[in-house]
N, C-alpha and C positions, 0 to 999 in steps of 0.2 A: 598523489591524486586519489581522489574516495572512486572506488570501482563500489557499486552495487549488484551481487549476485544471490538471484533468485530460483527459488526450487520452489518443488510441490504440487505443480500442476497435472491434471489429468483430468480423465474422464469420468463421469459420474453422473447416474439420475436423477430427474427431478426431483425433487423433493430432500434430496441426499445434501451432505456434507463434508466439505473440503477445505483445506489448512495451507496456504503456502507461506514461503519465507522469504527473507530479505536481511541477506547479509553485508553489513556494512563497512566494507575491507577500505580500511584506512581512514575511517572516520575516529572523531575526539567523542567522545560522550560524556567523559571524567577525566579529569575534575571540571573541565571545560568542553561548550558542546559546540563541534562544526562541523559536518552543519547540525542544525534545531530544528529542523522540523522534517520530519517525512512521509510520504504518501506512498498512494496506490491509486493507479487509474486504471483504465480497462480501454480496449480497441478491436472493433472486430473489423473485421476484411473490410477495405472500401467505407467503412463508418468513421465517422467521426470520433476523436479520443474522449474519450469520459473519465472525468473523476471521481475517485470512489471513496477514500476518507483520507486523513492528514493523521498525526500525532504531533503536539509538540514535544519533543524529547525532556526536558526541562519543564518535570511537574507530569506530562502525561497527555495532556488537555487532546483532546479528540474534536474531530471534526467530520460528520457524513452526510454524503449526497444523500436525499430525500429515498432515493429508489432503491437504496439497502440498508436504510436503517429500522433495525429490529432484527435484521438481518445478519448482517457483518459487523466484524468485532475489530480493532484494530486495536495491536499490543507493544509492548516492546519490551527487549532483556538489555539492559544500559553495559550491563559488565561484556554480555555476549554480542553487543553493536548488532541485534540483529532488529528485525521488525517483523511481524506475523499479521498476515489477514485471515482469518475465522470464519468462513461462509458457511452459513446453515440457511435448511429452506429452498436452497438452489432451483433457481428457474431457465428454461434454455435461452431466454431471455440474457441469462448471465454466461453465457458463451463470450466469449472474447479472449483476446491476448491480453492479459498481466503484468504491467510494469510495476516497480516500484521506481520513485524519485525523492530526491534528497535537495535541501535548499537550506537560505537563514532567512532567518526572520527577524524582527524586533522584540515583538508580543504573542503572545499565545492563540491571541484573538486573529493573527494574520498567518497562522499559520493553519491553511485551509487548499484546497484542490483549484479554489479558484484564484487565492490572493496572495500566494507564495510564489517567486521565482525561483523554481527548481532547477538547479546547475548540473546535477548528477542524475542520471538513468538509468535501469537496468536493462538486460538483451530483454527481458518479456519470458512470461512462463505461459503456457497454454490450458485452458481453461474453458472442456467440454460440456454442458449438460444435456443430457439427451432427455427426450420425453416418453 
């Protein structure tokens, strides 16, 4: 079974910049990828979960919500199974809990925060910005 575990989170000001990870304990990436595609959402207390970008693992291909792109960066290391979100710019706005999820897809093109069924989850990192 793929466990998803994440680090990095913390506190930081606006304006500031922060890095967390996602590592993909018992996923295939090489020579074959399962799962292909993986994300990052966000949730704060009592709010609704939001999605924050996808990668397809196979190729790269990226995918972000409107409200952090320019913003955040989503990456990956294939040999390290891990996955990285990039936040620069940090607004308190961007306060929330931190998942990453893992899924398959078909296409590059479905592999996105809204049009993947994501099977695997992480506990969530925490992710403060003050003002």
């Amino acid at each position: 079974q793929v466990h998803l575990e994440e680090s990095g989170g913390g506190s930081v000001q606006a304006g500031g910049s922060l890095t967390i990870s996602c590592a993909a304990v018992g996923a295939t990436f090489s020579p074959t990828y399962s799962p292909n595609c993986m994300a990052w959402f966000r949730q704060a207390p009592g709010k609704e979960r939001e999605g924050v970008t996808a990668i397809y693992v196979i190729g790269g291909n990226t995918h972000y919500a409107d409200s952090v792109k320019g913003r955040f960066t989503i990456s990956q290391n294939i040999l390290k199974k891990e996955v990285y979100l990039e936040m620069t710019f940090l607004k308190p706005e961007d306060t929330a809990m931190y998942y990453c999820a893992a899924g398959t897809t078909r296409f590059p093109s479905e592999c996105t925060v809204g049009a993947t069924d994501f099977d695997y989850w992480g506990q969530g990192t925490q992710v403060t910005v003050s003002s």
